[in-house]
Every structure is written in structure tokens, then in C-alpha cells.
C-alpha positions in Angstrom: -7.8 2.0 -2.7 -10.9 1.2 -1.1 -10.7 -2.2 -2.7 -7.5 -3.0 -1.6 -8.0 -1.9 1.8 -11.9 -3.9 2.5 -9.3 -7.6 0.9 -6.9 -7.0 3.7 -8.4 -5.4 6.5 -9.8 -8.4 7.7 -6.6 -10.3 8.4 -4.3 -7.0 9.8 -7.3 -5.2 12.1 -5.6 -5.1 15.7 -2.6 -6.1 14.3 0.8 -4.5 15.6 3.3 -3.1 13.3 7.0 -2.0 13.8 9.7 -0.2 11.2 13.0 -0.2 10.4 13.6 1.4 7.7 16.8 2.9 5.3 16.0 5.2 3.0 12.1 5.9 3.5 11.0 7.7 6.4 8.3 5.6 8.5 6.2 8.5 9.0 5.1 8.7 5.4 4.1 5.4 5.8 2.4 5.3 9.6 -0.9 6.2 7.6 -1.5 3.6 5.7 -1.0 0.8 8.4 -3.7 2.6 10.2 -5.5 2.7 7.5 -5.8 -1.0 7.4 -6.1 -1.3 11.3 -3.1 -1.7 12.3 -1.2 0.1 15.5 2.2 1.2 14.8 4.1 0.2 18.1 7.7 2.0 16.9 9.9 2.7 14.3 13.4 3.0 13.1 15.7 4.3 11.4 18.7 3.1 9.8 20.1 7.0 8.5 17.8 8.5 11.0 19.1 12.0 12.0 17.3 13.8 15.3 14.8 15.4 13.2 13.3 12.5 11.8 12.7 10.9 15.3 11.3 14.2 16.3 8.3 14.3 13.4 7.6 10.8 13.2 6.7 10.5 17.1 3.8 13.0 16.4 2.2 11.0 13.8 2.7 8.1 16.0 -0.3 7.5 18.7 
């Protein structure tokens, strides 16, 4: 992973990221766009219900 992550860090650092998504939930996800530098500036969700939006705004800065 640490491989991956040094080839394309460079180009997505301060980058900005946004979601929509069907099926997978953009909080398990959140993690590894930070992980490469990126800010995650919202999400969505397709077949979101309540819940979802509830968890994934507390992994979100």
C-alpha cells in the first residue's frame, strides 16, 4: 500500500473529493482519500437511509 500511495500522492495532495455513491457506503471509503491527501468536501447517497448520513458525517472533517 505504501507503494501505491508514495506513485499518487503527489498528483491528489490538496486535492478535493466528492461522492455519490449506490451501493457502497462513502464512509468506508473517506479513509483512503485521506490517505492520499485528499479532503473529502461531501458525499451522497443514492439508497442512503438516515442512518447512513448520520455515521458518515463523523468520519467526515
Amino acid at each position: 500500500m505504501d507503494e501505491i500511495i508514495a506513485r499518487y500522492k503527489p498528483r491528489l495532495e490538496a486535492r478535493r473529493s466528492c461522492s455519490y455513491v449506490g451501493g457502497l457506503r462513502p464512509r468506508h471509503v473517506i479513509g483512503a482519500y485521506e490517505d492520499l491527501g485528499m479532503e473529502v468536501v461531501g458525499t451522497g447517497y443514492e439508497f442512503g437511509h438516515n442512518d447512513d448520513h448520520d455515521r458518515t458525517i463523523k468520519e467526515m472533517g
